[in-house]
C-alpha positions in Angstrom: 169.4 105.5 76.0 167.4 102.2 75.5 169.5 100.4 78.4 168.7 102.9 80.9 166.3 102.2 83.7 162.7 104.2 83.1 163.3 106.6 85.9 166.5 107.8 84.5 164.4 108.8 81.1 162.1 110.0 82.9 164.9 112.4 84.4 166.6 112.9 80.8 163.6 113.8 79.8 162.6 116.7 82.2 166.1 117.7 82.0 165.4 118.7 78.1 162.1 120.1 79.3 163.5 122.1 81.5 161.1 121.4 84.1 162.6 121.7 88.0 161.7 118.4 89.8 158.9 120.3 91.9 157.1 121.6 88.3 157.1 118.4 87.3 155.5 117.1 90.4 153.3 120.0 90.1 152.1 119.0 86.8 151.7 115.6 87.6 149.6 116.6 90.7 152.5 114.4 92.6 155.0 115.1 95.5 158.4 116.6 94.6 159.7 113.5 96.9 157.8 111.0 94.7 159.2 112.8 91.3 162.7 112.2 92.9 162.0 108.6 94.2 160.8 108.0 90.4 164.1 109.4 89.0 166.5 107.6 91.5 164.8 104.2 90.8 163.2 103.8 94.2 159.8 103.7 93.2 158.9 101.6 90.6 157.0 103.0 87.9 154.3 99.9 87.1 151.2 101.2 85.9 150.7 102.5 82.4 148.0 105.1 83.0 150.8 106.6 85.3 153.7 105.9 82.8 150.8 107.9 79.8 150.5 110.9 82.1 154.2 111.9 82.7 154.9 111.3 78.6 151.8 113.8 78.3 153.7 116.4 80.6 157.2 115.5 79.2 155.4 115.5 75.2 156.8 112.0 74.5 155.7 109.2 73.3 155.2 106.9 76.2 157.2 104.1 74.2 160.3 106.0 74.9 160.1 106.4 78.7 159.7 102.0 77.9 162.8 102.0 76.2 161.4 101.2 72.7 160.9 103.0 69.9 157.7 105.6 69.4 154.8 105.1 67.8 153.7 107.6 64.8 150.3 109.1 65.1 148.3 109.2 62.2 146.1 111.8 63.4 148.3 114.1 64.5 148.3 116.9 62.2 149.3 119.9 64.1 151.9 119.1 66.5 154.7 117.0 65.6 156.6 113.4 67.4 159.3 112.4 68.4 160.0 110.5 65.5 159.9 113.5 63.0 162.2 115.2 66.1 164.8 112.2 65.6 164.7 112.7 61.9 164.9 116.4 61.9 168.2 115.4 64.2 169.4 113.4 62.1 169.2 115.6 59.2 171.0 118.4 61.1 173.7 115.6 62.0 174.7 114.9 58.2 178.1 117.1 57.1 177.6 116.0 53.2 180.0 118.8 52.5 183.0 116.6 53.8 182.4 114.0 51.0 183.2 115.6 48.7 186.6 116.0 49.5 186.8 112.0 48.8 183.9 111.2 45.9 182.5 112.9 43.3 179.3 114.8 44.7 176.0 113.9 42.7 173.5 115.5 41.0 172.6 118.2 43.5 168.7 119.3 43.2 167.5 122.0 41.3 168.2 125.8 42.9 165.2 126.9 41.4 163.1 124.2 42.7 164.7 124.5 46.1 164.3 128.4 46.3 160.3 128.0 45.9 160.2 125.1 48.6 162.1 127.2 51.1 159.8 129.9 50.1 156.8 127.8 50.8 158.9 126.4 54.1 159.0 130.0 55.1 155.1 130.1 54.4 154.1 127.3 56.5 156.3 128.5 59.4 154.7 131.6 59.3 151.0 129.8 59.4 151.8 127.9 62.2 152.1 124.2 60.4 153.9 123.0 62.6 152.9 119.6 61.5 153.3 119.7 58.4 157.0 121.5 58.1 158.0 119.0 60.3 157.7 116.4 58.0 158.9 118.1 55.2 162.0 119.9 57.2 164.0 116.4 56.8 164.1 116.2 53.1 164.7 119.7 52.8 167.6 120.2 55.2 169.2 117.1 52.9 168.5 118.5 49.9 170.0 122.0 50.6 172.8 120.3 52.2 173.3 118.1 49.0 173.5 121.2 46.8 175.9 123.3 49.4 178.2 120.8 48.7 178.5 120.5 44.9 179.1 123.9 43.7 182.4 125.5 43.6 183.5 128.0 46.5 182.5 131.5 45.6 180.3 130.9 42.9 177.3 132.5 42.5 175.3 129.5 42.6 177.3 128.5 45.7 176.4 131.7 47.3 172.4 130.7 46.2 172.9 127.3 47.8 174.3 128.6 51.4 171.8 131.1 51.7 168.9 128.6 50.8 170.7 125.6 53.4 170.7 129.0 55.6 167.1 129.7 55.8 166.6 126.6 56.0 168.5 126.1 58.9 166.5 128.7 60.2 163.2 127.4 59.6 164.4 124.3 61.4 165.7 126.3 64.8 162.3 128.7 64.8 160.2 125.4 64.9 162.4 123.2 67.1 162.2 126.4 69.2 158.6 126.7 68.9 158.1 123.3 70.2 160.5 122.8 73.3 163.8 121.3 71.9 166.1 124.2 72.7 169.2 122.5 72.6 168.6 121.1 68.5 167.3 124.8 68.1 170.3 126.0 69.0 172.3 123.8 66.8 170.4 124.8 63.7 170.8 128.6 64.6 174.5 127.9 65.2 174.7 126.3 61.6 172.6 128.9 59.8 175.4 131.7 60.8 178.5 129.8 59.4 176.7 128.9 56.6 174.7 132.2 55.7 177.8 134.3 56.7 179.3 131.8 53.2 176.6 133.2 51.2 178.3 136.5 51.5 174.6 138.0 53.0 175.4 140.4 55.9 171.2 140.9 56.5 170.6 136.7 56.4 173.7 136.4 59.3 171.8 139.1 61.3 168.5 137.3 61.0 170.5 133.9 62.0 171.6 135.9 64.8 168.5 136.4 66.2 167.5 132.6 65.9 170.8 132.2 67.9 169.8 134.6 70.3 166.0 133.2 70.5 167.7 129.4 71.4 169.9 130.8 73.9 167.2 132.9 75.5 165.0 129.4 75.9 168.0 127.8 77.2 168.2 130.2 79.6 170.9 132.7 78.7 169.5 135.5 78.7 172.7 137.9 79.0 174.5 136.0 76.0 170.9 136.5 73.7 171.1 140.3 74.9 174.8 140.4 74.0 175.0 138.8 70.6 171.8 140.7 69.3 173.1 143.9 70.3 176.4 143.2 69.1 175.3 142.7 65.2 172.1 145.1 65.3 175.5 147.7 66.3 176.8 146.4 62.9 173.4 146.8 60.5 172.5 150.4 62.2 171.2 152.4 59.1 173.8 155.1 60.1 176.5 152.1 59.3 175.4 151.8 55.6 171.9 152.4 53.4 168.8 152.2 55.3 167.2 149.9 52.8 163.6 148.6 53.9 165.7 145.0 54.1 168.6 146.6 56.2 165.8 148.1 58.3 163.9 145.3 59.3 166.6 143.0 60.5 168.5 145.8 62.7 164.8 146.3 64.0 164.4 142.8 64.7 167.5 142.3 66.4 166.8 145.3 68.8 163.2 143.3 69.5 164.8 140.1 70.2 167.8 142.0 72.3 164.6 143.8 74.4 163.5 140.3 75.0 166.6 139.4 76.3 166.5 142.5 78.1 162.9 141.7 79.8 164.3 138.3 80.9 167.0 139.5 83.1 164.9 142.7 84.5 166.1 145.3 82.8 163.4 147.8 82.1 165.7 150.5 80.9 167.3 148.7 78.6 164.2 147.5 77.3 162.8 150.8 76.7 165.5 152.1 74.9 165.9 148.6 72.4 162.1 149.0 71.6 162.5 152.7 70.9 165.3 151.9 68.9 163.1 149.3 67.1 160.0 152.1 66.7 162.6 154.2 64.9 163.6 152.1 62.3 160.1 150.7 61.8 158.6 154.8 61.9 161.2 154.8 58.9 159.9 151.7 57.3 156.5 152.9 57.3 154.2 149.9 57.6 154.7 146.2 58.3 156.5 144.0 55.7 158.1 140.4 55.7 161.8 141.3 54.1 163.6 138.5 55.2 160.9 136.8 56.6 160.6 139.3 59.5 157.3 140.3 59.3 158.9 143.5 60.9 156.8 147.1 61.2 154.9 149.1 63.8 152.5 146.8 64.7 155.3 144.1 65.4 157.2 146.2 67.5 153.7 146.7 69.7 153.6 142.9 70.0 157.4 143.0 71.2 156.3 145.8 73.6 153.5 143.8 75.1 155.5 140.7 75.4 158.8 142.3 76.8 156.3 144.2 79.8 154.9 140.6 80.9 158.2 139.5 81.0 159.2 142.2 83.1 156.3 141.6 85.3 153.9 144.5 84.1 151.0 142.7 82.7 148.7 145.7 83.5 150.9 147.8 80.8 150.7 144.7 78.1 147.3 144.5 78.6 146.8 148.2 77.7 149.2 148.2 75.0 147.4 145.0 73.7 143.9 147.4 73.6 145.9 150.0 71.5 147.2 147.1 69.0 143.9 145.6 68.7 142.3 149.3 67.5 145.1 149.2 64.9 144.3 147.9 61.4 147.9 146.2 61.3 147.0 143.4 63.2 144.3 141.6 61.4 147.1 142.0 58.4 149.7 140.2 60.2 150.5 136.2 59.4 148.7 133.6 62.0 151.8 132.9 63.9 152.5 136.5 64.8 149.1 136.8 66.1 148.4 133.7 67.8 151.8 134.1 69.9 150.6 137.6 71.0 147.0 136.1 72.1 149.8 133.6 74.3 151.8 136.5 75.3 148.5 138.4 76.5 147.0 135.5 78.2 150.6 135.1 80.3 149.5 138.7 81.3 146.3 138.1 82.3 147.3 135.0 84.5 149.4 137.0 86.4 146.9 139.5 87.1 144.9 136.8 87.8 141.6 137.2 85.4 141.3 134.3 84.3 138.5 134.2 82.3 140.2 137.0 80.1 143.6 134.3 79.5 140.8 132.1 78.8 139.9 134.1 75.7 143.1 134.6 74.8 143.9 131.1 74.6 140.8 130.3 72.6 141.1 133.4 70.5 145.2 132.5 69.8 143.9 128.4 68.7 141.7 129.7 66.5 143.9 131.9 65.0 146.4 129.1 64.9 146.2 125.9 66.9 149.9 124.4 66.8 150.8 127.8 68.3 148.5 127.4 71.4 148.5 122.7 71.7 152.0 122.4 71.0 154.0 124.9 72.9 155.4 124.3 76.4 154.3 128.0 77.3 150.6 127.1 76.1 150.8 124.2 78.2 152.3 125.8 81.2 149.9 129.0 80.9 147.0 126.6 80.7 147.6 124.3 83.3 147.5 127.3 85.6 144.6 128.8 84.3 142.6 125.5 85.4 144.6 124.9 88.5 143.5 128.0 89.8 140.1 128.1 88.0 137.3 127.5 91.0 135.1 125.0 89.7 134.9 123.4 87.1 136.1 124.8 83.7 133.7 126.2 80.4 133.3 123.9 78.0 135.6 125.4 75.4 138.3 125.4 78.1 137.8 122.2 79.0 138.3 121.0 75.2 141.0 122.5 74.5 142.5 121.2 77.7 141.8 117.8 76.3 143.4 118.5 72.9 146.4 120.1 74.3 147.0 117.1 76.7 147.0 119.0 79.6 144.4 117.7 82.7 141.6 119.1 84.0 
């Protein structure tokens, strides 16, 4: 892309945001005719500070609207760069498994060793480090997909190396996710399926499921997400097999995610009857656990509720629902990431009903909880930008701060 003309990454680049040309402008406090002018090459973009404030809004660096490669920051140490975004790509671009169908494979790395990595991957997800996994998420993908490739088909320490390149796989679609780049989430969800559904794990395909579903939902397709989680939670229903706490918590998650999908094309019914569904099974689980990474229980299924009834345009209901959650001791026991995206989730809901002061607090309350979750996702972005946009006056302090660390303007 190095030989195209800045407007037409600039363009490329709000494409993969999916921003419309009039959010952009929006953003940028410009026209929609001056976006478009940008884009088509007839206005010529000249001034940095101008060239620094649409990479802020598209989150690139600003050497890569220039044509050149990006600069690594240093400091940054919650959100990640484009770089580690190329090298994550390029990681998920490597197919080591056809070489060795022309040289002998190599050492492959320890199983044991890898199993306690992806452990600690899943970990660091789950805390919101998004920094941090990002640069490790390169070396790991290789080093799973090293292994997957030397062991002999059907093998039990084949079946341990798909489901570790699996999870893995996962990890990297949950995070890509997290931070805006659907279509590479997408990719790594697609991957995890085909490769977990080698390690002969029916519950780790259904949990790859969902991260398929969760990419296509950000990409905007929100029937396909409702279809394909439906279609395998039909498959793991406890009255299809044991209801083992493990089976449990995937079917429930996969009727949360479905709901989601649900919420995102209007359905209400449908949505009532998925989260019921979910209540059930996490009723007959008993309390919150994290089989399969799913952190799935009661209280989750409240956080799913309040999220799918924002989506669905009833952000008095999440806000009531989010009172009831907040009395409930399951809450303060869940993992930072599960809590921080509710505080996003609840501040959407206050936005809309158009107390801002209260989204204010739940922006604050979801950084402190976990920053990456609230500076480095396009929601957080888009939910604060209208909180000050519409904010008479100026801004508190704390608002205004975390404005400044987030990137977005005042």
């Amino acid at each position: 892309m190095d030989e195209l003309p800045i407007g037409r990454r600039v363009a490329y680049w709000r494409t993969r945001r999916k921003l419309s040309q009039q959010v952009f402008a929006d953003r940028l406090g410009k026209s929609k005719s001056w976006v478009d002018k940008v884009e088509r090459g007839v206005r010529r973009l000249d001034k940095f500070s101008v060239i620094h404030e649409i990479a802020d809004v598209l989150q690139v660096d600003a050497q890569q609207l220039l044509g050149k490669d990006p600069e690594r920051r240093p400091e940054s140490t919650v959100c990640i760069d484009q770089v580690e975004v190329e090298e994550i790509r390029a990681a998920l671009e490597r197919y080591d498994s056809l070489s060795t169908f022309f040289d002998t494979s190599p050492e492959p790395p320890r199983l044991a060793e890898m199993h306690k990595a992806t452990n600690h991957a899943w970990l660091t997800f789950q805390h919101a480090k998004y920094g941090v996994l990002a640069r490790a998420l390169p070396r790991l993908l290789r080093d799973a997909q090293a292994a997957d490739s030397v062991y002999p088909a059907g093998s039990e320490q084949a079946r341990q190396a798909a489901s570790l390149l699996g999870q893995l796989y996962q990890i990297a679609s949950a995070t890509l996710r997290k931070l805006g780049e659907y279509d590479l989430a997408w990719l790594a969800a697609d991957r995890s399926i085909a490769v977990s559904h080698r390690a002969g794990d029916n519950l780790l395909t259904g949990v790859a499921t969902c991260r398929v579903g969760n990419a296509l939902l950000a990409l905007g397709r929100f029937r396909a997400a409702l279809e394909v989680n439906v279609n395998i939670a039909n498959r793991l229903a406890p009255d299809t097999g044991e209801a083992t706490p493990e089976r449990l918590s995937v079917y429930g998650l996969l009727l949360l995610q479905a709901a989601m999908a649900a919420a995102r094309i209007g359905d209400s019914a449908t949505v009532r009857d998925l989260v019921n569904g979910a209540d059930e099974a996490a009723r007959a689980l008993g309390e919150d656990k994290n089989h399969y990474w799913t952190c799935f229980g009661p209280t989750n299924v409240q956080l799913h509720r309040a999220a799918a009834a924002v989506e669905l345009g009833e952000s008095r209901a999440a806000v009531q629902t989010h009172q009831v959650i907040l009395a409930e001791p399951g809450f303060n026991a869940l993992l930072p990431e599960r809590r921080a995206h509710h505080m996003l989730d609840i501040a959407r809901g206050y936005a809309h009903l158009g107390e801002l002061d209260k989204a204010s607090e739940m922006l604050l309350e979801g950084d402190r909880l976990a920053p990456a979750e609230i500076r480095c996702r396009p929601v957080a972005h888009a939910v604060m930008s209208d909180v000050l946009r519409r904010t008479r006056g100026t801004p508190s302090a704390p608002v205004a701060e975390l404005a400044e660390q987030m990137g977005v303007g005042v």
